[in-house]
C-alpha positions as MATLAB code, in Angstrom:
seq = 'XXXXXXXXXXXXXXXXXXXXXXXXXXXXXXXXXXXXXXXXXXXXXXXXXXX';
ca = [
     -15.415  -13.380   51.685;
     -19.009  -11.967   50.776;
     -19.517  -10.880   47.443;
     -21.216   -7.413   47.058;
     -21.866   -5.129   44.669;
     -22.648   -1.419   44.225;
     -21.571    0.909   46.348;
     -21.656   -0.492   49.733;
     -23.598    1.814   52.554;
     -23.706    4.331   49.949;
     -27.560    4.858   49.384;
     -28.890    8.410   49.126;
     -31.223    8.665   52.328;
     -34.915    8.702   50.968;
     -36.818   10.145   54.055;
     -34.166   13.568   53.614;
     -34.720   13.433   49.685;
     -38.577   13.121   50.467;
     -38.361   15.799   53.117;
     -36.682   18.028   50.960;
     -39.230   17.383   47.982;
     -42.151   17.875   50.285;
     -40.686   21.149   51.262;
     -40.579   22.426   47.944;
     -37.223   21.618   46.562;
     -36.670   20.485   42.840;
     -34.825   17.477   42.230;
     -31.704   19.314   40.914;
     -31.635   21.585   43.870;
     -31.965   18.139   45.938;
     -29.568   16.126   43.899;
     -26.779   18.886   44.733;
     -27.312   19.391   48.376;
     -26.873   15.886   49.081;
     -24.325   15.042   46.370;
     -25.736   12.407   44.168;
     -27.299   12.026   40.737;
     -30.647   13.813   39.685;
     -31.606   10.178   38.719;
     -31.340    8.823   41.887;
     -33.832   11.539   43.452;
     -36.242   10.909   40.950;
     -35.630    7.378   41.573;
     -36.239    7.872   45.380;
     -39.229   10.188   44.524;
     -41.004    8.159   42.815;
     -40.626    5.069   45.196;
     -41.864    7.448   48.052;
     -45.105    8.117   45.867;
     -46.097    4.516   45.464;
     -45.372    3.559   48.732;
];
């Protein structure tokens, strides 16, 4: 048996987050939409501008 952890196949989906930011959305607008934390689309956010 594989041991895992988080939440399995659960990961916010960063081009829709980026999309969404690059149309203008705020994060908390963002965060709600897709139902997940404001954290994790800063997270995402951020990772899309270093990239």
């Amino acid at each position: 048996m594989a041991s895992t952890k988080g939440r399995d196949g659960l990961s916010p989906d960063r081009e829709k987050v980026l999309e969404l930011h690059k149309a203008g959305k705020g994060p908390s607008a963002i965060a709600k939409g897709l139902k997940i934390g404001r954290s994790s689309v800063y997270r995402l956010i951020n990772a899309g501008d270093a990239a």
